[in-house]
N, C-alpha and C positions, 0 to 999 in steps of 0.2 A: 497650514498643514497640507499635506502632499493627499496627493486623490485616497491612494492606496492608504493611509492612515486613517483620510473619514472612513471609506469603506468600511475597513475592520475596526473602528469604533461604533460603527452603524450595524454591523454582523453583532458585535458583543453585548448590545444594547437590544436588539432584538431579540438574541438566542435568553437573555436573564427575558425579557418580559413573555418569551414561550414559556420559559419555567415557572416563573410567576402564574401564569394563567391555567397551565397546567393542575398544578397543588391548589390552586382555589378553586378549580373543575371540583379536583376530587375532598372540596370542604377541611382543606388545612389552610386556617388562618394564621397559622403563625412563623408565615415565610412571607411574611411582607418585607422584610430583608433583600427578596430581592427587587420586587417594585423601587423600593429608594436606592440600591445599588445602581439599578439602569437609570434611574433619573437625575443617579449623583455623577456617573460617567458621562451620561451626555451633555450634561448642562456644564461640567468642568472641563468638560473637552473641546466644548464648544468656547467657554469666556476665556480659557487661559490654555493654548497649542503645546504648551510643555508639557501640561499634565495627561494630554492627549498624546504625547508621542511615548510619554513616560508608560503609559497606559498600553501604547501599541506594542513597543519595546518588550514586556512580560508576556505578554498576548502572545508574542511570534517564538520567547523564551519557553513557555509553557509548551508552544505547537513543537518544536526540535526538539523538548522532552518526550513528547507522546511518540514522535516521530521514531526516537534512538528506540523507545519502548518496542513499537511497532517493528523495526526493521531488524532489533535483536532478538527482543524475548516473541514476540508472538510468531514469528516466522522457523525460528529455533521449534519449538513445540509444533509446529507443522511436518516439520523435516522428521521429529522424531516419533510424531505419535501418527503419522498418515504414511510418509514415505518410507521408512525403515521398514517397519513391518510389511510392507507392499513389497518392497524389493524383497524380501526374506520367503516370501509366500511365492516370488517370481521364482527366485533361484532352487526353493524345493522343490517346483515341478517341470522347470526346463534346464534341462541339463546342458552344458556347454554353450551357451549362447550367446558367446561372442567367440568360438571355434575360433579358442588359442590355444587347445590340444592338436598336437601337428595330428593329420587325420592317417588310418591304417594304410590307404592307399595315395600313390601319384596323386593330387588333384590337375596337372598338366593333362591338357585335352589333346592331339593333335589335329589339325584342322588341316585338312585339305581344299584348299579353294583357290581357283586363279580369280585375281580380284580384275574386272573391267573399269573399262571410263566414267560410265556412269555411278560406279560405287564411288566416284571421288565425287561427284555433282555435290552433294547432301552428305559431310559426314557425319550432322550430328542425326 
């Protein structure tokens, strides 16, 4: 098996025995379910590499599911329950505020200046 597959066999055998330890913290004994889940993915991951990739394979299938979740629906509900109403609340109290109303008057200034040498040194 490739680095990257122990890894995330090692991350998913971990994260069940956090869970495990977790619920028998708080005296639920009847999630031993996952103690022999992490015991049964390590030990098959380790005697037999297919079942380890097979393993990995859903692992990263499940992570693009959470991912599509994440990058559609919870950012969607950002957009519309934070930034809409934000813009809405913008636009009731400043008016014009990208001044694409041509304005009542010229905006052309005229500028009288004779420009010197040293205006050219530095022109930013």
């Amino acid at each position: 098996m490739k680095e990257r597959e122990v890894k995330s066999i090692l991350v998913i055998v971990v994260g069940l025995l956090v869970f495990y330890t977790y619920f028998l913290v708080r005296k639920d004994n009847s999630i031993d379910a996952l103690l022999y889940a992490a015991l049964g993915i390590g030990f098959f991951s380790l005697l037999i590499p297919k079942v380890g990739q097979g393993i990995v394979w859903v692992w990263y299938k499940i992570a693009e599911i959470l991912g599509w979740i994440n990058s559609r629906i919870l950012l969607s509900l950002l957009y519309f329950l934070f930034l809409t109403p934000l813009s809405f609340l913008y636009r009731l109290f400043k008016k014009n505020s990208l001044d694409l109303k041509a304005p009542e008057k010229s905006i052309y200034e005229e500028r009288n200046y004779t420009y010197k040498a040293e205006d050219l040194d530095n022109p930013w």
